[in-house]
N, CA and C atoms as an extended XYZ file, in Angstrom:
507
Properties=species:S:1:pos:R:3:atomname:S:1:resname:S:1:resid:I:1 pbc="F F F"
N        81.700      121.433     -144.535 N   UNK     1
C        82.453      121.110     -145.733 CA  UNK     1
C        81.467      120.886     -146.871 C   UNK     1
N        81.713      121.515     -147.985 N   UNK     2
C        80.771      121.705     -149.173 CA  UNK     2
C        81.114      120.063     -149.890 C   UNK     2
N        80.018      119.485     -150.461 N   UNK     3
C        79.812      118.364     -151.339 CA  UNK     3
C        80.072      118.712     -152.636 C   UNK     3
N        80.076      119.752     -152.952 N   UNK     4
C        80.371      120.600     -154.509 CA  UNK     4
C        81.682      119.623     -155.320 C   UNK     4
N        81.415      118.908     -155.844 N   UNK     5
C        82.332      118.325     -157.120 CA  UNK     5
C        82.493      119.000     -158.700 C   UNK     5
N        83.632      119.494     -158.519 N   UNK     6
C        84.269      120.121     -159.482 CA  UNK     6
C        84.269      119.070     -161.100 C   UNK     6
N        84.012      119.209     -162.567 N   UNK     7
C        84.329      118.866     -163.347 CA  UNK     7
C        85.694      119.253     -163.349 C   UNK     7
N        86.610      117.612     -163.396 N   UNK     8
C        88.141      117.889     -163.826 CA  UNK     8
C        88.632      118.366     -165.353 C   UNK     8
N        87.757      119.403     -165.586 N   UNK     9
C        88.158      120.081     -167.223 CA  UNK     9
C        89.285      121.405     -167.205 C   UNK     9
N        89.993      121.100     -168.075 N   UNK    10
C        91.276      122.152     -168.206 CA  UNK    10
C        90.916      122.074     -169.821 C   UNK    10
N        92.115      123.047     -170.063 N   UNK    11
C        91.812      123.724     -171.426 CA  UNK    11
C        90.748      124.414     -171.721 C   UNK    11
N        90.264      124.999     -171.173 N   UNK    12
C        89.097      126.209     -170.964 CA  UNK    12
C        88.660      126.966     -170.066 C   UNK    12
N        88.700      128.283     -170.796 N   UNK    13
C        88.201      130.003     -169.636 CA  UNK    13
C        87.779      129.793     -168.906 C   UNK    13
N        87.761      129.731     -167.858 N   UNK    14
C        86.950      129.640     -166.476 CA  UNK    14
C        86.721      131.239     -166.054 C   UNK    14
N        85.132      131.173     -165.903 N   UNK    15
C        84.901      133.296     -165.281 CA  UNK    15
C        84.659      132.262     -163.848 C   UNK    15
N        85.265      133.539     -162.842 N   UNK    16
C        85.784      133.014     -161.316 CA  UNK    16
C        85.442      133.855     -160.048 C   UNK    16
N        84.129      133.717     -159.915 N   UNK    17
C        84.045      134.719     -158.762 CA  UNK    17
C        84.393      134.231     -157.226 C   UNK    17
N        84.795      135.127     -156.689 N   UNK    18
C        85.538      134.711     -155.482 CA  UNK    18
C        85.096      135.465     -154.236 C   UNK    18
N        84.495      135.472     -153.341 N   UNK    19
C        84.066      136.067     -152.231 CA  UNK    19
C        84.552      135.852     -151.342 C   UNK    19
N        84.535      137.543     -150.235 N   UNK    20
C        85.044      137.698     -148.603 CA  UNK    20
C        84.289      137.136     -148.044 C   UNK    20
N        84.984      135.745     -147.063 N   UNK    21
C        83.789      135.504     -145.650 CA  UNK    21
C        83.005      136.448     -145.096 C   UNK    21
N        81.796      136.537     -144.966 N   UNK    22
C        81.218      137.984     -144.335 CA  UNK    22
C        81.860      138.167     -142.889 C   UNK    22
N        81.753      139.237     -142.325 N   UNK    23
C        82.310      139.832     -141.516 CA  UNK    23
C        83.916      140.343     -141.701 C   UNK    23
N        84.433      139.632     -142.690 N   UNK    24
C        85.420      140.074     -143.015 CA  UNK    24
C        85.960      141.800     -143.195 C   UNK    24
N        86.809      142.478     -143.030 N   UNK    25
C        87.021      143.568     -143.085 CA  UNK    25
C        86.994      143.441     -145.006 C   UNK    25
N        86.744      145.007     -145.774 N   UNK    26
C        86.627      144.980     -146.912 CA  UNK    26
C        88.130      145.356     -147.509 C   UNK    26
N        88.238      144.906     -148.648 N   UNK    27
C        90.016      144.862     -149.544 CA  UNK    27
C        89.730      146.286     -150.009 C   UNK    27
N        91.139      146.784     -149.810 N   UNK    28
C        91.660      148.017     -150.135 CA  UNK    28
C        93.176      148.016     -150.813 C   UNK    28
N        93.125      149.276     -151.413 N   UNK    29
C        93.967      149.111     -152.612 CA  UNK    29
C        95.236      148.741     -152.335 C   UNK    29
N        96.123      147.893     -150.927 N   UNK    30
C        97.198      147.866     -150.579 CA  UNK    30
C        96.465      146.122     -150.901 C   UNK    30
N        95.389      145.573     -150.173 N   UNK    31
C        95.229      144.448     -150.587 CA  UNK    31
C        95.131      144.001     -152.195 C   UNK    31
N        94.387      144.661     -152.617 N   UNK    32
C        94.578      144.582     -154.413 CA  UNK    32
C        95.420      144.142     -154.749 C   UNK    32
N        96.407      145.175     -154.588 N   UNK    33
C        98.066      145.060     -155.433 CA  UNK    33
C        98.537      143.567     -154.710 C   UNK    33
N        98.452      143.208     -153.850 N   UNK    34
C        98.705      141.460     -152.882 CA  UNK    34
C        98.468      141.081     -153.797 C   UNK    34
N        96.824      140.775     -153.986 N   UNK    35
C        96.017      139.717     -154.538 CA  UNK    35
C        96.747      139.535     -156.137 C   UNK    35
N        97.071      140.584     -156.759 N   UNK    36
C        97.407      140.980     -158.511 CA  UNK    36
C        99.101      140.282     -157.953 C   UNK    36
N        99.621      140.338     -157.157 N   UNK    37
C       101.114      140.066     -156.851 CA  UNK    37
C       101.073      138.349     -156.353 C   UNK    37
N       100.157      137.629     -155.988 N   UNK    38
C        99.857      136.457     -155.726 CA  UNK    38
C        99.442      135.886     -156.781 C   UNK    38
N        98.374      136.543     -157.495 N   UNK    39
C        98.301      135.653     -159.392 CA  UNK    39
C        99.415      135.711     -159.963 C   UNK    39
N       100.488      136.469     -160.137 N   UNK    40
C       101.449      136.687     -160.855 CA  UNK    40
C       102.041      135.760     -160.310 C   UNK    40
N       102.549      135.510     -159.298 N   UNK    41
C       103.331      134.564     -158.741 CA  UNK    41
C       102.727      132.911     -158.830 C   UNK    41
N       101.317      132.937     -158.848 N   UNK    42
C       100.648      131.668     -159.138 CA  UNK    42
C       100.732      131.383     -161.007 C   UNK    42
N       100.470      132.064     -161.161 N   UNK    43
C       100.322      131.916     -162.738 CA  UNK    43
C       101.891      131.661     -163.542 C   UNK    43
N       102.949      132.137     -162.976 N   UNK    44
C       104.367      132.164     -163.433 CA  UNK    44
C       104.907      130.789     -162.955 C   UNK    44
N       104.204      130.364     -161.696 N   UNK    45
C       104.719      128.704     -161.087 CA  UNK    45
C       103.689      127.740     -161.773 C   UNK    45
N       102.512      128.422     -161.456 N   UNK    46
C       101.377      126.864     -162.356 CA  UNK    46
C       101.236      127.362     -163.726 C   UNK    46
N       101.330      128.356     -164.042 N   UNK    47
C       101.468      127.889     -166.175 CA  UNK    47
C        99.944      128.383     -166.569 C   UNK    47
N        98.928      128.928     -165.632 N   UNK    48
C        97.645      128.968     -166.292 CA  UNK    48
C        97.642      130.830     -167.567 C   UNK    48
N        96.927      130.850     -167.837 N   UNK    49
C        96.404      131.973     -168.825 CA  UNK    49
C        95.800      132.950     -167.688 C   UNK    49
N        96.122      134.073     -167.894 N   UNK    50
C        94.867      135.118     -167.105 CA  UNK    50
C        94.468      135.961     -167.985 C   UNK    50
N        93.125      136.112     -168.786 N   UNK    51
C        92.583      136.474     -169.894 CA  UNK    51
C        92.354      137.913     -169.041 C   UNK    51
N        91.407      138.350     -167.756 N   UNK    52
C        90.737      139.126     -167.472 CA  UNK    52
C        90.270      139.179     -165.999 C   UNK    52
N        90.135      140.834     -165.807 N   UNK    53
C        90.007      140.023     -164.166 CA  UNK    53
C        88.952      142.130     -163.495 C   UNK    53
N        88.580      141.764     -162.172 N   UNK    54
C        88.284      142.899     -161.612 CA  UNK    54
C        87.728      142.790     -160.069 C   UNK    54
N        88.821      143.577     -159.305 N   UNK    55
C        88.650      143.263     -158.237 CA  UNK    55
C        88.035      144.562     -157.371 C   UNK    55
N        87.098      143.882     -156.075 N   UNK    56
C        86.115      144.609     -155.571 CA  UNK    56
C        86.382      144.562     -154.205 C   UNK    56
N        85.881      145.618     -153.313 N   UNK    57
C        85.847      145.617     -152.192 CA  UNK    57
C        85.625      144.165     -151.107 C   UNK    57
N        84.681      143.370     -151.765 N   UNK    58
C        83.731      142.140     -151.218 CA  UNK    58
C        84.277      140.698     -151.849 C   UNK    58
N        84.583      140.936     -152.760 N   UNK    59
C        84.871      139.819     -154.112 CA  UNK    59
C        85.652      140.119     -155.351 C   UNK    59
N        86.320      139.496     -155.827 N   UNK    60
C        86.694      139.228     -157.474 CA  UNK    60
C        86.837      138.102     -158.110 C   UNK    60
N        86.746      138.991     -159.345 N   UNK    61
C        86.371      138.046     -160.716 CA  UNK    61
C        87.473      138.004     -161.731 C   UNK    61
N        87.548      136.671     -162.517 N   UNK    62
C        88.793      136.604     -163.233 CA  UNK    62
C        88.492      135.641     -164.010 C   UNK    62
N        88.885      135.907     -165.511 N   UNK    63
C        89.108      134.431     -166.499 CA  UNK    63
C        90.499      134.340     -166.790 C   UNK    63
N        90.495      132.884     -166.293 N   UNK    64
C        91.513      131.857     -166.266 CA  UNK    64
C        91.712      130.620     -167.253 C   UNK    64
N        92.328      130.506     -167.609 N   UNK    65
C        92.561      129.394     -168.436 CA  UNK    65
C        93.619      128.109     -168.087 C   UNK    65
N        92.999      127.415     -167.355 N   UNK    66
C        94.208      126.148     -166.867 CA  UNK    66
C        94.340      125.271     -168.084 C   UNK    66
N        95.840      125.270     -168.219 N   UNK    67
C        96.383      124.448     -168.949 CA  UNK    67
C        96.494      122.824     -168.405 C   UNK    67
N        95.928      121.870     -169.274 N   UNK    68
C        96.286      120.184     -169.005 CA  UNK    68
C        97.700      120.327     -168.442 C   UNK    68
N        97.565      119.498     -167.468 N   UNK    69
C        96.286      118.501     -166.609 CA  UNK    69
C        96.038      119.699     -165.060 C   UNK    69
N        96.561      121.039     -165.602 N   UNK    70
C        96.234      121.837     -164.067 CA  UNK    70
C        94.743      121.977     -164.216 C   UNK    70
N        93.988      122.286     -162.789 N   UNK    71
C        92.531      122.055     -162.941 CA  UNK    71
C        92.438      123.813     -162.435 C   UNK    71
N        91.153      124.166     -162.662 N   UNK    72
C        90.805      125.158     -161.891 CA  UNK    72
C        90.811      125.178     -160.437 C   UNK    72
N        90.492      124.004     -159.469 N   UNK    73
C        90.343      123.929     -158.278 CA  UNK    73
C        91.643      124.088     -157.747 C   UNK    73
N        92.728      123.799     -158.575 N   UNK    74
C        93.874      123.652     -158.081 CA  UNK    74
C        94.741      125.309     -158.336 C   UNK    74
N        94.312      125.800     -159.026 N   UNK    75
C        94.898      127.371     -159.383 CA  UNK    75
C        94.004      128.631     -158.329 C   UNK    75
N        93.078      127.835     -157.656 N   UNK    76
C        92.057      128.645     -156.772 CA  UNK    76
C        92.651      128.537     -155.456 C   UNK    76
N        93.120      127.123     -155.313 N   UNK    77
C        93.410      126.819     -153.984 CA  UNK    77
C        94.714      127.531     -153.941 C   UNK    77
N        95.533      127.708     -154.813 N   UNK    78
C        96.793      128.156     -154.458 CA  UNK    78
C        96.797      129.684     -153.968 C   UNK    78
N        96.030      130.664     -155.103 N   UNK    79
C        95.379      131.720     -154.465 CA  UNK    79
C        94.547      132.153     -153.831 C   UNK    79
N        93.425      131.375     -153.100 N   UNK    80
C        93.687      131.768     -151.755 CA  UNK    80
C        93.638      131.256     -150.859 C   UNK    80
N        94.972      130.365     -150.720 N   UNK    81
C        95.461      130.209     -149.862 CA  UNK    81
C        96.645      131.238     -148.990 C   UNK    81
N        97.470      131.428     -150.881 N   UNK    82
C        98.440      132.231     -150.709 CA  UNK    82
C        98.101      133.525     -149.976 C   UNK    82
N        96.913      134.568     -150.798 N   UNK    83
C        96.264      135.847     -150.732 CA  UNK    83
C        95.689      135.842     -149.128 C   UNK    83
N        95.154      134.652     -148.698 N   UNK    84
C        94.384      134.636     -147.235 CA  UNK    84
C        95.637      134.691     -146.380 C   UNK    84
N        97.053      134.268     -146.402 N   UNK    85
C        97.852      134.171     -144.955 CA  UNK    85
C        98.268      135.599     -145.350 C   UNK    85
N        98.443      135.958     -146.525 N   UNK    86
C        99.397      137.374     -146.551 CA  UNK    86
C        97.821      138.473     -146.047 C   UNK    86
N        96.894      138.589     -146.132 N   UNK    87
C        95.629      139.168     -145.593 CA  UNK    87
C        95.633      139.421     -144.213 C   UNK    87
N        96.235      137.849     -143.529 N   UNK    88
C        95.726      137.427     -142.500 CA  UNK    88
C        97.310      138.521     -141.525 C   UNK    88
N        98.223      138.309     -141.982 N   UNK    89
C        99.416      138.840     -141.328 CA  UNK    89
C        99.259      140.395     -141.272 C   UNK    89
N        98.991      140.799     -142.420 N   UNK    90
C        98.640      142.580     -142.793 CA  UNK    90
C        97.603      142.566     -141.525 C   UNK    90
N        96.712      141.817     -141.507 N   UNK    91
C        95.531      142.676     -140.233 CA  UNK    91
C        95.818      141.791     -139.122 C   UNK    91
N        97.144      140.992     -139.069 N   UNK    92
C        97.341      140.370     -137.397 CA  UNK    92
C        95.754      139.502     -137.139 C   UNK    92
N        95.314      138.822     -138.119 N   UNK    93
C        94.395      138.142     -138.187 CA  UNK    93
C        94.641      136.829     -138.361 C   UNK    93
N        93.819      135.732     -137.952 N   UNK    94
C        93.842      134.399     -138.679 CA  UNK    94
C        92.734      133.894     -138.925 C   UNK    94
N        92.572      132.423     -139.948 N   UNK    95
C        91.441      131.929     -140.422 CA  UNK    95
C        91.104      132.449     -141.782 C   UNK    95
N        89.648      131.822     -142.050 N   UNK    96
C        90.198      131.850     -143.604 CA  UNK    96
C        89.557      133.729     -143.989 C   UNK    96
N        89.870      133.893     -145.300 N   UNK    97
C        89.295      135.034     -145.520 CA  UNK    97
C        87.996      135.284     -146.351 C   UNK    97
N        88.703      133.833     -147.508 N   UNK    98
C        87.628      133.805     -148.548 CA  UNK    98
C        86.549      132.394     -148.291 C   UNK    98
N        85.449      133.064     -148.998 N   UNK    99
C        84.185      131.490     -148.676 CA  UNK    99
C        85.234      130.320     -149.365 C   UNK    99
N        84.428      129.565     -148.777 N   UNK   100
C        85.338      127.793     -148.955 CA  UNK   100
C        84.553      127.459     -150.175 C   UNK   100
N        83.896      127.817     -150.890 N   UNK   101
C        83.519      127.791     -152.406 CA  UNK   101
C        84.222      128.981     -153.291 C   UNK   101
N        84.393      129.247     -154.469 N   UNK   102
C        84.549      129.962     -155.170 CA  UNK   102
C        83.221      129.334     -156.824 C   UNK   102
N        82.549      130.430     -157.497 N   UNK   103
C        82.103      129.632     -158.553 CA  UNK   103
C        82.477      130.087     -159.351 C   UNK   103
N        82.304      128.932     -160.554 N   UNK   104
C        82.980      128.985     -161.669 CA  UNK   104
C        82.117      128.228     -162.968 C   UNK   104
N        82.374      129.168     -164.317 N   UNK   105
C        81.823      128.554     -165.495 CA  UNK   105
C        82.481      128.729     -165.947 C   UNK   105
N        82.614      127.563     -167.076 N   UNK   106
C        84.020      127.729     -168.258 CA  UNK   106
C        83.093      128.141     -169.161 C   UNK   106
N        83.722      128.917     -169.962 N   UNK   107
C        83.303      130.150     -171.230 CA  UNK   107
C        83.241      129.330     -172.389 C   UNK   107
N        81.893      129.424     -172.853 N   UNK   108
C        82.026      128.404     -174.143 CA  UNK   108
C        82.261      129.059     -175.574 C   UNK   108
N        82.080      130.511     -175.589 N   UNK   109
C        82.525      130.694     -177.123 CA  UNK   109
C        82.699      132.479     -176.702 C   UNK   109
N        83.569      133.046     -178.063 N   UNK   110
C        83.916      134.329     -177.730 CA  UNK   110
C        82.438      135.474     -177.076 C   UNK   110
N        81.413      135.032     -178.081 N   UNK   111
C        80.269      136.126     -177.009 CA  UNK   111
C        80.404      136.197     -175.699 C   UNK   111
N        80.122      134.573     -175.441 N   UNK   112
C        80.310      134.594     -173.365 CA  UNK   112
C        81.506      135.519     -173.187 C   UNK   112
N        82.946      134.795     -173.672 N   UNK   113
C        83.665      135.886     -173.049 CA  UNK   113
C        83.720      137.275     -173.416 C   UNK   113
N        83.156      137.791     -174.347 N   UNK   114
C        83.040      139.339     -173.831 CA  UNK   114
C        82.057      139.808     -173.480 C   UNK   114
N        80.660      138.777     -172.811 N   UNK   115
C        79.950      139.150     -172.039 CA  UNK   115
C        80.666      139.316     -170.833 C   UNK   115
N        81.441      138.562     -170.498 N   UNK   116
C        81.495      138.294     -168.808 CA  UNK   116
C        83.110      139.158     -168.398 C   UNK   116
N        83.677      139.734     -169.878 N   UNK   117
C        84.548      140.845     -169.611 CA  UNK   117
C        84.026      142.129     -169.518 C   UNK   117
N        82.388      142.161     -170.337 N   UNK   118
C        81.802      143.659     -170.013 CA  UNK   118
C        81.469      143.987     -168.481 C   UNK   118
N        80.739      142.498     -168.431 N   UNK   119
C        80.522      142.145     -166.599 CA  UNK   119
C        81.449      142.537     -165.620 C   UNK   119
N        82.621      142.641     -165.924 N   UNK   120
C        83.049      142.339     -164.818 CA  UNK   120
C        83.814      143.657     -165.283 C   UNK   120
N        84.165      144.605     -166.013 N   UNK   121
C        84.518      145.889     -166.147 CA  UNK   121
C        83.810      146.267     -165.872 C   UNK   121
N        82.414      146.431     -165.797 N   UNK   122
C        81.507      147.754     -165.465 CA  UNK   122
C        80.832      147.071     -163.873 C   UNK   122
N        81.792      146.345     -163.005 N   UNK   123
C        81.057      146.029     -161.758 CA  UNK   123
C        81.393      147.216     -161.222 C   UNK   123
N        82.653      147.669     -160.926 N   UNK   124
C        82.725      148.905     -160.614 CA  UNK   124
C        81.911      150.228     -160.751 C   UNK   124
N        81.509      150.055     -161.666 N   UNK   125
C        80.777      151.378     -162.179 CA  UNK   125
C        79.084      151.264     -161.334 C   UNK   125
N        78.928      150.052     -161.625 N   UNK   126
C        77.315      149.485     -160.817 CA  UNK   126
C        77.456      149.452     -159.371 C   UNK   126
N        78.683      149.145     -158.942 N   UNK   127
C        78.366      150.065     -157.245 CA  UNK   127
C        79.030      150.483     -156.961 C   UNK   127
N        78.793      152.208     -158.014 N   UNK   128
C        79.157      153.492     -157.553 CA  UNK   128
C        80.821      153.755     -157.333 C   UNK   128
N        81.360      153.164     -157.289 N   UNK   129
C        82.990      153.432     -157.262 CA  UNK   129
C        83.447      154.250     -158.061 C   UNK   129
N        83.305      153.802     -159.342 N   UNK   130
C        83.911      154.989     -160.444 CA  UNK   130
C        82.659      155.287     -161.352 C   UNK   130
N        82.952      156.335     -162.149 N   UNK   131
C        82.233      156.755     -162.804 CA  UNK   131
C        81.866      156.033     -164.651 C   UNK   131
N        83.458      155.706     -164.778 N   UNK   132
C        83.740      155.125     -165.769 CA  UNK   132
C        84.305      153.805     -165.898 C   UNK   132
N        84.026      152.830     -166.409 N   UNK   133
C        85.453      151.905     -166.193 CA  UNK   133
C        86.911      151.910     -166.016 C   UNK   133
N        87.145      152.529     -167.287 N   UNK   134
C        88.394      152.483     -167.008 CA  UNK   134
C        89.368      153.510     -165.710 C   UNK   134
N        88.094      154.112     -164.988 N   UNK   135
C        88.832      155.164     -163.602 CA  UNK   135
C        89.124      153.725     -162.470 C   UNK   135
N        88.400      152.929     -162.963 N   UNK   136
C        89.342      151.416     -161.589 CA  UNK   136
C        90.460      150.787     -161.915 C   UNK   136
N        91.537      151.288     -161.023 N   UNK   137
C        92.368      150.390     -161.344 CA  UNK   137
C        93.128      149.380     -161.514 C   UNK   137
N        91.684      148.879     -160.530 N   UNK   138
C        91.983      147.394     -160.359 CA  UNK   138
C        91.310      146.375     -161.094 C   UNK   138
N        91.302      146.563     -162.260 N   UNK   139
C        90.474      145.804     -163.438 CA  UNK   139
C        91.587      145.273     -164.517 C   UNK   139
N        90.932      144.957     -165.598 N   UNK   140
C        91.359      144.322     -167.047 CA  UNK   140
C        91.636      145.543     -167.744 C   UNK   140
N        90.113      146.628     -167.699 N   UNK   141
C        89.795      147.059     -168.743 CA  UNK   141
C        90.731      147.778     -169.965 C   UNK   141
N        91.737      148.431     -168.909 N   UNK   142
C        92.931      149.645     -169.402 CA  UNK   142
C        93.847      148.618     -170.044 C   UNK   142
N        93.974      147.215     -169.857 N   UNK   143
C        94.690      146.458     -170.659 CA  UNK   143
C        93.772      145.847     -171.962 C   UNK   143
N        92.939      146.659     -172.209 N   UNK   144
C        92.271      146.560     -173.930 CA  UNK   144
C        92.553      147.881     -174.437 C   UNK   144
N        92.892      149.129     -173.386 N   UNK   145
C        93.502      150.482     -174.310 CA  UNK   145
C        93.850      150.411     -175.731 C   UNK   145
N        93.888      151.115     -176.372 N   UNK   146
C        94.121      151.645     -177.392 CA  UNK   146
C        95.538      152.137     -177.101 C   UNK   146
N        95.714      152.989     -176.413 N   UNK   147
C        96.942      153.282     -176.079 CA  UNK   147
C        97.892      152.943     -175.472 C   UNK   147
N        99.100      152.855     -175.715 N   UNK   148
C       100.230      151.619     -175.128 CA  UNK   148
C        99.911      152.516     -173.380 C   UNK   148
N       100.197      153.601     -173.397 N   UNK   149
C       100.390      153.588     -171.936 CA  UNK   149
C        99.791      153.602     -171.224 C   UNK   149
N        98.373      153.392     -171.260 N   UNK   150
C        97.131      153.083     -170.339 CA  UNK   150
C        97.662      151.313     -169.658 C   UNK   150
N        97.656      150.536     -171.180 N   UNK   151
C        98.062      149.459     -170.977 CA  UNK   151
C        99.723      148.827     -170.064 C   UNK   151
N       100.224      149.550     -170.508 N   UNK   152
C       101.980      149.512     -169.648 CA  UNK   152
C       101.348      150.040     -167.819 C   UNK   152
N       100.586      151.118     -167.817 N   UNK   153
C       100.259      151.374     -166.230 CA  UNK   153
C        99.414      150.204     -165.296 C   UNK   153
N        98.614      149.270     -166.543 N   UNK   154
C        98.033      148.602     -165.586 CA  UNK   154
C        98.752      147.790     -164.492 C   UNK   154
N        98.707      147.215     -163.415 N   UNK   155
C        98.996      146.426     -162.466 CA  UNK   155
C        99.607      145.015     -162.718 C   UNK   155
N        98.949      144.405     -163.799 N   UNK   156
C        99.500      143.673     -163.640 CA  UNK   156
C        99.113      143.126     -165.530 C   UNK   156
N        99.666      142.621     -166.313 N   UNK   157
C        99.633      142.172     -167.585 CA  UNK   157
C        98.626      141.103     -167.617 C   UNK   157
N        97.739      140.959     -168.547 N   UNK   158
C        97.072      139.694     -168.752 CA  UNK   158
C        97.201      138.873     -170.204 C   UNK   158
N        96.973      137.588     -170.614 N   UNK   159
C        97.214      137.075     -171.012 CA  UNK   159
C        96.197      137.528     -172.249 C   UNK   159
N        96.333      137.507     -173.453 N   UNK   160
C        95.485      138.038     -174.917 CA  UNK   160
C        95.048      136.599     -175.345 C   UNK   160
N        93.870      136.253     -175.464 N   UNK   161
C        93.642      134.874     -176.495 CA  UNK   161
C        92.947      135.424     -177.295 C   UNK   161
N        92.976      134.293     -178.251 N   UNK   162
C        92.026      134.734     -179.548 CA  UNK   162
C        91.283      133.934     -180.028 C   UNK   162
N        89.897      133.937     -180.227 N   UNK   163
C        88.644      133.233     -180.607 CA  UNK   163
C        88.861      133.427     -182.058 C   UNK   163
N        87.914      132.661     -182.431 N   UNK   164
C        87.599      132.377     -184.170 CA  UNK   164
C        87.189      133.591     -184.733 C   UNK   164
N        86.324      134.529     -184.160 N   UNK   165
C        86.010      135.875     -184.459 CA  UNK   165
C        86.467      136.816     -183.854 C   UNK   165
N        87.304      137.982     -183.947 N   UNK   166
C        87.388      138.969     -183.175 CA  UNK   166
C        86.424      139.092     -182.279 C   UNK   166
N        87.110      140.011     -180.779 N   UNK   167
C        86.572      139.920     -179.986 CA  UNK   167
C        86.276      141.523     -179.228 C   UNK   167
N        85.557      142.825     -178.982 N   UNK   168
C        86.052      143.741     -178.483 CA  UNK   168
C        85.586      143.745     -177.505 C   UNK   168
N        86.576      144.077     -176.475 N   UNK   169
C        86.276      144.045     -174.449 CA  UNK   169
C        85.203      145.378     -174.793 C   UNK   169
């Protein structure tokens, strides 16, 4: 059991990486659509923001925004908890799926966050999956399109905030 004490801070971006226990079998695009169908369902019951997100074979990443008095620890635990039994039933598996840590930094001004939205759009591209960003479709990125229907196809809608300065993903 990890000693890791969480700052109880809400009202700010949290970037959220989340990792497979090793040995774990790797997420495929039937797990994806789960995981994007478990935030939706977490985020519509606990009230948080989902700014951005991109999910990987091994791990994913996501900015979140918990609203007072919900904490981050508490919007993590719900997903994956939720995401690990529905994992665990699909492969007739049990136990957990994801490490019993997840880390997390809250985003202190618009640069960070569109550093850590370039980050996490072009993870894909850095191991070899797609060629381009926007060919994953299990990302943010196509929900900064230009075009409505890139954006209408994505998976799942994310939440738009707005910093003091414009911001481009």
């Amino acid at each position: 059991m990890s000693n890791l004490h969480r700052l109880r801070v809400a009202d700010k971006i949290f970037f959220i990486t989340c990792n497979l226990q090793s040995g774990r079998r790797e997420l495929d695009d039937q797990d994806f659509a789960m995981i994007l169908k478990v935030i939706e369902e977490s985020r519509s019951k606990q009230g948080f923001l989902f700014c951005g997100y991109v999910l990987m074979p091994d791990h994913w990443h996501a900015l979140i925004f918990p609203r007072f008095p919900l904490t981050i620890s508490k919007v993590m635990e719900r997903i994956k908890s939720a995401s690990s039994g529905r994992l665990n039933r699909r492969a007739s598996n049990n136990g957990h799926n994801w490490q019993h840590q997840f880390w997390d930094r809250f985003v202190r001004d618009r640069e960070e966050f569109c550093e850590r939205l370039e980050y996490m759009h072009f993870n894909p591209v850095r191991r070899n999956l797609v060629t381009e960003p926007g060919e994953w479709r299990w990302s943010s990125y196509n929900n900064f399109a230009l075009e409505p229907a890139d954006i209408v196809a994505c998976p799942i809608q994310i939440d738009y905030v707005q910093f003091p300065d414009s911001c481009h993903a």
